[in-house]
N, C-alpha and C positions, 0 to 999 in steps of 0.2 A: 787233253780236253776233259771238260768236268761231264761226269754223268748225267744225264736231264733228273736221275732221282734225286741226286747231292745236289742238284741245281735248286730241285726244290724246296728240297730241308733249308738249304740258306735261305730260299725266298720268302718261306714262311716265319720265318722272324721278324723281330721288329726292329727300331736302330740300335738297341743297345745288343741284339742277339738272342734274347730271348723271346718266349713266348708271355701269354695276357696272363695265362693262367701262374698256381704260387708252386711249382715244382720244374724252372726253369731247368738245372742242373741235371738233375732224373732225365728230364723230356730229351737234353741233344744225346745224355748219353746212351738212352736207351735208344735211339734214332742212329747214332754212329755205332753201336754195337751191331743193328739189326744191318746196318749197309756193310758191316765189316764182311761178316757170314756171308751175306749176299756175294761176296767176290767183288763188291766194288771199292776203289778206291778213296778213300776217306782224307786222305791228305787235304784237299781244298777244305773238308771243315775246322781243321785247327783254325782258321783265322777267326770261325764262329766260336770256338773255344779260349781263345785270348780271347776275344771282346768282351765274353760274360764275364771269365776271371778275374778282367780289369774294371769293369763297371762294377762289379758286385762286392770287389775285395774292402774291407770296412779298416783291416787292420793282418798282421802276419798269419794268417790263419785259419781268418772269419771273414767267412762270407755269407751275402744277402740273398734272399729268395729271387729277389730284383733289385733293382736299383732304386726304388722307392719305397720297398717293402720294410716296415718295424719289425715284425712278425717272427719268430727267431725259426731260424731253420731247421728245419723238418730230419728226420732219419732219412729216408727219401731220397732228400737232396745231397745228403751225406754220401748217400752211396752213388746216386749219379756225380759227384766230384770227384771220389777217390778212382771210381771209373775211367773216367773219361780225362784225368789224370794220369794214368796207367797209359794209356791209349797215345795219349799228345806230347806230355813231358816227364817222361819217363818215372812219375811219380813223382815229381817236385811239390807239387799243389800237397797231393795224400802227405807227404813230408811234414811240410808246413804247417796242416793243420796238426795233426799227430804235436809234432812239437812245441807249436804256442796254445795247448791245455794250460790252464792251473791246476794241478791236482787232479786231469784228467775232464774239466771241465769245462767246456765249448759252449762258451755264453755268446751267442749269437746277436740277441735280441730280445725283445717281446712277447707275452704268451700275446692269444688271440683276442685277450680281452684288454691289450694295452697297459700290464700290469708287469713292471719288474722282475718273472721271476715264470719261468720256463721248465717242464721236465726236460725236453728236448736238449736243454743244457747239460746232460747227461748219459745221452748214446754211448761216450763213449767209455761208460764205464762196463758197458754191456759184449760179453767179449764176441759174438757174431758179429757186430761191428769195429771193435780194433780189428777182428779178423781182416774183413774187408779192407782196413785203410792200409792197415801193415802189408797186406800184399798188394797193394797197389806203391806202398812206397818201397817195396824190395826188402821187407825185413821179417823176420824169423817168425813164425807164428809157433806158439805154445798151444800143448797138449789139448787144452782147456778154449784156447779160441777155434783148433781144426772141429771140437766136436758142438762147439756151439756153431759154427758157422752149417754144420752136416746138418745138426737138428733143424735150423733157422729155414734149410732148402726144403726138409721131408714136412714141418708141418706149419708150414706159411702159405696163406690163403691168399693172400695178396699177389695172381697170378702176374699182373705185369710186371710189379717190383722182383716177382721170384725168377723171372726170365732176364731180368736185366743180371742178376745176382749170377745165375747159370751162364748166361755170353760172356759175361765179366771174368770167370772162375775158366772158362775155356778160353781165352783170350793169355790170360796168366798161365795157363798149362797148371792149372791146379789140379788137383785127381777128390772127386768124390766117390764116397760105395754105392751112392744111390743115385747116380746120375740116370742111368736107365730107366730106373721106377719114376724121376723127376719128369724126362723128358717126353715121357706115356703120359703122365698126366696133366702136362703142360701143351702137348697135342690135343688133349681132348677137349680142355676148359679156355687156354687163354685168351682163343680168339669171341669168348663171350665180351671180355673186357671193352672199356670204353676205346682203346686203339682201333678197335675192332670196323668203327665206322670211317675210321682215320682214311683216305684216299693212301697218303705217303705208304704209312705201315700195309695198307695192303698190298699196295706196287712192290714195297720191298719182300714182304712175306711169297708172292706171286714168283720174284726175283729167286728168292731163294730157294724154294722147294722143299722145306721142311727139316733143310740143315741144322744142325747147332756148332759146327766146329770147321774149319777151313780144310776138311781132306776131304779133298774131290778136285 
């Protein structure tokens, strides 16, 4: 039987799976992270997790903000894929993209002004981000990506992206030094964030009790 919270996360979608707004990817995976914690059952949302993959996939690799979106994809959405890849199939998706770079370049799309030619096409030369994809596809991370990934947690402002980055890294069994100092401060600030009025996210945060890891 599905959870009435999972029940909601799928009802707030639209047909293709996602949401209106341009961080579809980010959005299920930070919503299936935050129901993992919770002790619920996540299973029934893979089916929302193929739907997007298969709407949005443009070619081996590359995928859309949406299914009508030019717009080239965000960092963002980069790490709600490799995520929520991690999560569903066993990092097949994180794979994918990883290996159809040129040169490490993930040309998506479109900047915002409709013009050829994107930074975004360039995450992943950034190694807090290989970081990310390589462990969500099961591959070795160097010296160099563990400490860019540690910094990217101690001094990123972007609390809801830093909490998706945090369930992600406990989900992998990944080990940070700062996790403690992260997760003091992520108690204190992240429910300012726009989730914050979300009904879902507060049902599950309510659900959860202030967890970040599944021992309990």
């Amino acid at each position: 039987m599905i959870h009435p919270l999972i029940q909601k996360i799928i009802d707030s979608t639209n047909s293709w799976g996602g949401w209106s707004h341009q961080n579809s990817h980010l959005e299920l995976a930070s919503l299936v992270l935050e129901a993992r914690v919770a002790g619920l059952d996540i299973t029934p949302l893979k089916a929302l997790y193929d739907l997007q993959i298969s709407t949005t996939r443009t070619k081996p690799g590359h995928f859309l903000r949406s299914p009508d979106s030019t717009m080239a994809t965000s960092h963002d959405e980069l790490i709600g894929l490799v995520a929520a890849s991690y999560l569903f199939d066993g990092g097949a998706v994180a794979r994918e993209i990883l290996d159809n770079t040129v040169f490490g370049i993930w040309n998506t799309g479109k900047n915002e002004h409709g013009n050829w030619f994107d930074f975004e096409w360039f995450i992943l030369w950034r190694p807090e981000y290989q970081a990310l994809a390589k462990l969500a596809a099961g591959r070795k991370l160097n010296i160099i990506q563990k400490i860019a990934l540690n910094l990217s947690l101690i001094y990123s402002k972007a609390f809801n992206v830093k909490r998706v980055k945090l369930l992600f890294l406990y989900a992998a069994n990944e080990t940070c030094s700062n996790f403690g100092k992260i997760e003091a401060e992520l108690g204190n600030h992240y429910k300012g964030q726009r989730q914050f009025d979300d009904p879902i996210y507060k049902a599950l945060w309510e659900t959860n009790e202030g967890r970040y890891t599944l021992d309990f």
